[in-house]
N, C-alpha and C positions, 0 to 999 in steps of 0.2 A: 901674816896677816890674820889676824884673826878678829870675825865679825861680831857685831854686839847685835841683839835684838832691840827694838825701843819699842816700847809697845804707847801707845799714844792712849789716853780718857784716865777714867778715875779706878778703873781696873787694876789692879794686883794679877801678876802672874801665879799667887799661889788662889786667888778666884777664880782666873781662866780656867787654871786646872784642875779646880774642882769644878766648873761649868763643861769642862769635858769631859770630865771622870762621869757627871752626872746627865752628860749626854750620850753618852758610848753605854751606859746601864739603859738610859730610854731606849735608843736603838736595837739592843739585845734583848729586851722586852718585848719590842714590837718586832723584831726577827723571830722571837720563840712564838709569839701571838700569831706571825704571818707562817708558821710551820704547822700550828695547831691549825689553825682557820684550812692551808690546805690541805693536812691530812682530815680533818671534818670535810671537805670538798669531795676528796677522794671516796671518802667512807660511804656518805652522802651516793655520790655516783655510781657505788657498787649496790648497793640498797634500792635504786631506785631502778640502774638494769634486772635486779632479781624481779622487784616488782613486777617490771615489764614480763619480763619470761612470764610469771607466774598469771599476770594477764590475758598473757598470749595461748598460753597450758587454757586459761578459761572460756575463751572465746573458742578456741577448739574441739573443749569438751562442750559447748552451750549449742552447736551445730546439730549432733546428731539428737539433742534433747527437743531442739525447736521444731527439727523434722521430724520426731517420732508426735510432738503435741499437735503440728499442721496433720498428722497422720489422722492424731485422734479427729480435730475439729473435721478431718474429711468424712468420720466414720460417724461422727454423731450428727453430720448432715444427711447421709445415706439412710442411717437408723431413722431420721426423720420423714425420706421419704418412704422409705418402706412400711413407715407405722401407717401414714395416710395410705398407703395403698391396700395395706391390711385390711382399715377400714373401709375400704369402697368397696374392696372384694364383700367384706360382711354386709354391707351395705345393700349389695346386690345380690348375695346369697339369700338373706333376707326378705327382699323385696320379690325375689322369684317364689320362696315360698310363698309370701303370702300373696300370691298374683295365683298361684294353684290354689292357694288355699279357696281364692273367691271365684274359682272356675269349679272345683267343685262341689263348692256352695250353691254356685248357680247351676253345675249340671243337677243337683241333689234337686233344687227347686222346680227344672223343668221336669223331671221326672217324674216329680208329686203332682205334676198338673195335669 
């Protein structure tokens, strides 16, 4: 026994076979396509863990820099107070001289009288 194919429409078998011939090339096109696509996926994914590391390296390194800058902003608040205290000190050093200066203005005055 041996079977016969019957292919039924207005198709030729040597069509079909070039419609397969020309489908098995699509398919291996988009096989090579879906090989590229996931080795870009891969590549992609290896690039973007670095990233991360090299992110994480930054945040690490940015800790002891924001601490030493809170360090500063502590020291030029400090530098603030002690400038105004400077000046009350002069302030009062000042004011004490010249608080003598008018006692012995006024001892000089009762003297002369």
């Amino acid at each position: 026994m041996h079977a016969s194919i019957h292919i039924s429409g207005s198709k030729s078998l040597p069509s079909i076979k070039l419609e397969l011939d020309m489908l098995g090339k699509k398919i291996e096109v988009k096989e090579a396509e879906n090989i590229y696509l996931n080795e870009s996926i891969e590549r992609m994914d290896k690039e973007l863990q670095q990233i991360k590391e090299v992110l994480s390296e930054c945040e690490k390194e940015k800790q002891p820099i924001h601490n030493q800058l809170r360090v500063c902003q502590v020291g030029q608040s400090l530098f603030g107070i002690l400038t105004q205290f400077h000046q009350i000190e002069v302030f009062r050093f000042s004011y004490s001289f010249f608080v003598k200066f008018l006692l012995k203005i006024a001892k000089n005055v009762n003297d002369d009288s």
